[in-house]
C-alpha positions in Angstrom: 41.4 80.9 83.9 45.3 79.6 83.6 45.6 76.5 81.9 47.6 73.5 83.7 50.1 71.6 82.7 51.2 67.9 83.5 55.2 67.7 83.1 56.2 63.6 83.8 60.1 63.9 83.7 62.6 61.9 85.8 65.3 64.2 84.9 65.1 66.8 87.7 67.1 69.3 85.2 64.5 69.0 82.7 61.4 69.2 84.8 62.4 72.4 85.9 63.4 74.2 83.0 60.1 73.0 81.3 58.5 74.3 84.3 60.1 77.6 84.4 59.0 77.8 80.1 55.3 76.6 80.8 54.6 79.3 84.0 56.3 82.0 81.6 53.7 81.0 78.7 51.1 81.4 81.9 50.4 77.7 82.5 50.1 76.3 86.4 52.5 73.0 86.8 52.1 70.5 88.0 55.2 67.6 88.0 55.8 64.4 88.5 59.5 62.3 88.6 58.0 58.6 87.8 55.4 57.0 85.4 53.1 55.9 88.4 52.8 59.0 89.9 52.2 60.3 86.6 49.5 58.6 86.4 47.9 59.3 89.5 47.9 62.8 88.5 47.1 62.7 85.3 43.7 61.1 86.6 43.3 63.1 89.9 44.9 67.0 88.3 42.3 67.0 85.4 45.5 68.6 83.3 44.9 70.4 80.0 48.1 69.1 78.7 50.9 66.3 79.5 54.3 66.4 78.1 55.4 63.0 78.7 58.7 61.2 78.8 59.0 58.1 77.3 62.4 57.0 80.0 60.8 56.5 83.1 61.2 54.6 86.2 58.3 52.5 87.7 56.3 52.8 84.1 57.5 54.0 80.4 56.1 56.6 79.0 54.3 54.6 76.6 52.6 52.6 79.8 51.4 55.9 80.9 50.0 57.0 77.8 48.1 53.9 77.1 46.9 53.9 81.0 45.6 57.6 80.6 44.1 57.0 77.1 41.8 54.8 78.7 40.2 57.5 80.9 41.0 60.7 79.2 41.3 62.7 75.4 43.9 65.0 77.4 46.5 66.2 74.9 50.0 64.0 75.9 53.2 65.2 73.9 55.9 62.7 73.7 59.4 63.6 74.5 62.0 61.6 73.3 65.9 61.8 73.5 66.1 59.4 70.3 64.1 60.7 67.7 63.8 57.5 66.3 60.9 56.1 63.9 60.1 53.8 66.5 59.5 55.6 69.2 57.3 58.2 67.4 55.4 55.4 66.0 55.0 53.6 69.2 54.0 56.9 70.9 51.0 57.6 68.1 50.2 54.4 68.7 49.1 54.2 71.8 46.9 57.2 71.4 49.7 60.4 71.9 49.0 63.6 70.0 52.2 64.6 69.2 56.1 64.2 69.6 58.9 66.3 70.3 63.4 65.3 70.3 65.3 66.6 73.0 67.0 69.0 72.7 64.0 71.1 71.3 64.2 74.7 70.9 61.2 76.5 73.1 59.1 78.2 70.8 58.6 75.5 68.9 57.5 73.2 72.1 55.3 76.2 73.0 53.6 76.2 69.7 53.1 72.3 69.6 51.4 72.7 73.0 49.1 75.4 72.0 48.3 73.6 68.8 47.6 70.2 70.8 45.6 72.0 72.9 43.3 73.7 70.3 41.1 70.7 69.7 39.9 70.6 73.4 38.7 74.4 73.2 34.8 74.7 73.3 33.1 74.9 70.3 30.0 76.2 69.5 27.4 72.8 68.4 26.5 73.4 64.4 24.7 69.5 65.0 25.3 66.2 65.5 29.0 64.7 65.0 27.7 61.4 63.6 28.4 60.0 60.2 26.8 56.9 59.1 27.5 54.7 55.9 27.6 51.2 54.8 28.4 48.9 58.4 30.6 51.8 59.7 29.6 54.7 62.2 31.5 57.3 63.2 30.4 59.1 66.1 32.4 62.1 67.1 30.3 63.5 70.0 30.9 60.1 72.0 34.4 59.1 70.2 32.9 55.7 69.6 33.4 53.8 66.1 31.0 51.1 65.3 32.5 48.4 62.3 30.2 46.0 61.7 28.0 46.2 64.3 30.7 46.1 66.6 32.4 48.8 68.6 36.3 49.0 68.0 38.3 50.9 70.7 40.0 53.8 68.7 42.5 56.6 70.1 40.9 60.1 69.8 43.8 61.8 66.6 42.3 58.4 64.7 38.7 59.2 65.1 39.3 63.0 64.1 41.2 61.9 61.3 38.7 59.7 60.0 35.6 61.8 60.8 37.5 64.7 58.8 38.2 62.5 55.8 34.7 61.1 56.0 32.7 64.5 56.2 33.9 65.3 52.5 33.8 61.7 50.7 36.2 61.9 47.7 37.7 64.7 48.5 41.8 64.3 48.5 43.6 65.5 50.9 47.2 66.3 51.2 49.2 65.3 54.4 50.3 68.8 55.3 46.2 69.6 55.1 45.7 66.7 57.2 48.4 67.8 59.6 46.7 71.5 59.9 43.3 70.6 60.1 42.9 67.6 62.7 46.4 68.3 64.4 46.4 71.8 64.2 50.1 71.7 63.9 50.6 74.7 61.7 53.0 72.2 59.6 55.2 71.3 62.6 54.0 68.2 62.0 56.0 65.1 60.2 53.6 63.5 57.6 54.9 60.5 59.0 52.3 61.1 61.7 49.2 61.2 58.9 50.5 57.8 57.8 51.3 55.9 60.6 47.3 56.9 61.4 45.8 55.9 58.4 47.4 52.6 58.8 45.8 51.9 61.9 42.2 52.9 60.5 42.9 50.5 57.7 44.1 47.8 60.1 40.3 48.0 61.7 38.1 49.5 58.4 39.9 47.0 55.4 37.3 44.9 53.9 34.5 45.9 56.0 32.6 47.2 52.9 32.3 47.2 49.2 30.7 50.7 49.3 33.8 52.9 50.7 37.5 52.7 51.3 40.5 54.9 52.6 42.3 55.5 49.7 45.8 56.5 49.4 46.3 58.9 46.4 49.5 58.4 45.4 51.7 61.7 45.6 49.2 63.6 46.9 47.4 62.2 49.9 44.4 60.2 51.5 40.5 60.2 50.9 37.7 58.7 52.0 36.5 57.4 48.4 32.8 55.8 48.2 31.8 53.8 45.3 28.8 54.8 43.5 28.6 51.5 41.7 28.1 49.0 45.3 
């Protein structure tokens, strides 16, 4: 069954040649030229994928991602003519997968796409996705995070990257790791990416508990540390 693909581009130019790239690579496209249509179809098309400007008329690119976040764990790749910090961080902050600067060369968008889109292939169950410790809950199967007793609205990358860290306490893990095994990037990744994540876990996790942290290891990586001695 073909996969489909999402293209929200206002450049006419650009649309088309990604269009012309994705149906080559065997995907069905479906395109949009402003952020409100975008939107409509991103809810209505059910797309396996959305490569998403972030220069759009009627909403930016970051309105639409934040918009579909709210309904959907489709993968959305960010296309930016900058390239700047900003706009990647902004992007991974509302709840975007992945990034890519214009002018990009086409096998490596192709490979981004599959590699977004590897998370949302059926797996077979080995249990429950559900990790419980001191006033935190992370439950995979539903995407929710409980802190506290409280649920705390997460983007879906976060709550991989925290259920990954957290399924082998103490266990350090590099960025490039990181990048392979929640992303599935295959080290097209920037490890700016595993950063800017792990600060927004510690924004909603710091000082929640005496009994575990997220740890930076410095020149090396992250881990989810618990402490023996709470």
């Amino acid at each position: 069954m073909s996969k489909r693909a999402l293209i929200i581009e206002d450049d006419a130019n650009i649309a088309e040649l990604l269009r012309l790239y994705l149906e080559k690579d065997g995907f069905d496209v479906i395109k949009a030229a402003d952020g409100g249509t975008g939107v409509h179809l991103a809810l209505s098309e059910n797309p396996d994928v959305i490569l998403l400007d972030i220069m759009l008329p009627v909403l930016d690119g970051w309105q639409v991602c934040r918009k579909v976040r709210e309904a959907s764990k489709v993968p959305i790749i960010m296309l930016t003519a900058k390239g700047e910090t900003f706009d990647k961080v902004n992007g991974l902050d509302m709840g975007a997968d992945d990034y890519i600067v214009k002018p990009f060369e086409v096998k490596e968008l192709l490979a981004r796409i599959h590699a977004v889109m590897r998370r949302t292939e059926p797996e077979e169950k080995s249990g429950e996705k559900k990790l419980t410790f001191d006033k935190l809950t992370i439950n995979l199967d539903s995407y929710e995070l409980i802190v506290d007793g409280k649920k705390i609205e997460t983007p879906p990358k976060e709550m991989e990257l925290l259920f990954h860290l957290a399924s082998t306490p103490n266990r350090v893990y590099t960025r490039n790791q990181l990048l392979d095994e929640v992303w599935g990037f295959d080290y097209f990744g920037d490890s700016r990416t595993v950063d800017v994540h792990v600060k927004r876990l510690r924004e909603k996790l710091e000082g929640v508990s005496e009994q575990w942290t997220l740890k930076t290891v410095w020149g090396v990586g992250y881990k989810f540390e618990l402490n023996e001695r709470a």
